[in-house]
C-alpha positions in Angstrom: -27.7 42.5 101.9 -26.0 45.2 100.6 -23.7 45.5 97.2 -21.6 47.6 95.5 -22.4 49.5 92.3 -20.0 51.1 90.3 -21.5 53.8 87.4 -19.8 56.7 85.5 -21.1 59.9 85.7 -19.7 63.0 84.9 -17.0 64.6 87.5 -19.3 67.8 87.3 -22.6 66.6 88.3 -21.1 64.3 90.6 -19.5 67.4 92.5 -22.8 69.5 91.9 -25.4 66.7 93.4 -23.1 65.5 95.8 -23.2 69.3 97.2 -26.9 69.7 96.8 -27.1 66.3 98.7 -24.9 67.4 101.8 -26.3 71.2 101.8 -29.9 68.7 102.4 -28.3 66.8 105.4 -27.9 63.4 102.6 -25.3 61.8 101.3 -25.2 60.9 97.4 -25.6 57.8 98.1 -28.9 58.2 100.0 -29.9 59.8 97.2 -29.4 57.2 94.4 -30.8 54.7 96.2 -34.0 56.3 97.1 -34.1 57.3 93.7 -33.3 53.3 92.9 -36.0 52.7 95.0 -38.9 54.6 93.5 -37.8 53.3 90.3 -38.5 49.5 91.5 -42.0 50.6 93.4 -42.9 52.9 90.5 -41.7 51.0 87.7 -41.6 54.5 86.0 -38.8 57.2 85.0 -39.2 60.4 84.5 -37.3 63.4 83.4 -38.5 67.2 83.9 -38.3 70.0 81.8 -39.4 72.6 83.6 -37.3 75.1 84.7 -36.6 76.5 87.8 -36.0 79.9 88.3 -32.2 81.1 88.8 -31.4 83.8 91.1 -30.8 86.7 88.7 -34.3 85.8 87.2 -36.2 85.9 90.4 -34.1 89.7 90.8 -35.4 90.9 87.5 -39.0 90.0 87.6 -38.7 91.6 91.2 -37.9 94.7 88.9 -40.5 94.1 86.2 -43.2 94.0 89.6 -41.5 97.2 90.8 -41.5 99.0 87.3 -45.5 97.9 87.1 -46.1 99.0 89.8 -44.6 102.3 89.3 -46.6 102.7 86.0 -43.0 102.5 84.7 -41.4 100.8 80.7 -45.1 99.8 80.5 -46.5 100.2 76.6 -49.7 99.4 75.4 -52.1 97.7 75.8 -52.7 97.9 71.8 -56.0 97.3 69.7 -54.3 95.7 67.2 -51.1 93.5 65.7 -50.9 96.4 63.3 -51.0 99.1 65.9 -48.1 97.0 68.4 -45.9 96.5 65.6 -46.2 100.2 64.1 -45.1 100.7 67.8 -42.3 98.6 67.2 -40.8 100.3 64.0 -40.6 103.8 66.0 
């Protein structure tokens, strides 16, 4: 049997998960209730705090790989706290 559920969320995350949802092949619906569904098997919630990385991150560590590579904006390594942050003041 089947039932109606009516919940407030807000109008920006709705429009954001619902597009994550369909760009999967899902609806939002599917979603909630699979997420429903491992809450009543799991008996368990859980939030994460890790982050993911964003697109302009993934492009600058691309540059950070590059400039390593290149032997390029690389300092030390230093000896010393003393001897990075007297490297620091110049």
């Amino acid at each position: 049997m089947k039932t109606t559920m009516h919940i407030k969320v807000d109008k920006d995350i709705k429009e954001k998960s619902a597009k994550i949802a369909h760009r999967l092949g899902l609806s939002l619906s599917t979603i909630i209730n699979a997420s429903l569904r491992n809450f009543v098997k799991t008996e368990t919630f859980s939030v994460s705090t890790a982050e993911q990385m964003t697109p302009y991150m993934e492009s600058w560590l691309a540059e950070v790989e590059e400039d390593i590579k290149a032997g390029r904006n690389i300092e030390g390594p230093f000896e010393s706290v003393d001897e990075l942050m007297n490297h620091l003041e110049k």
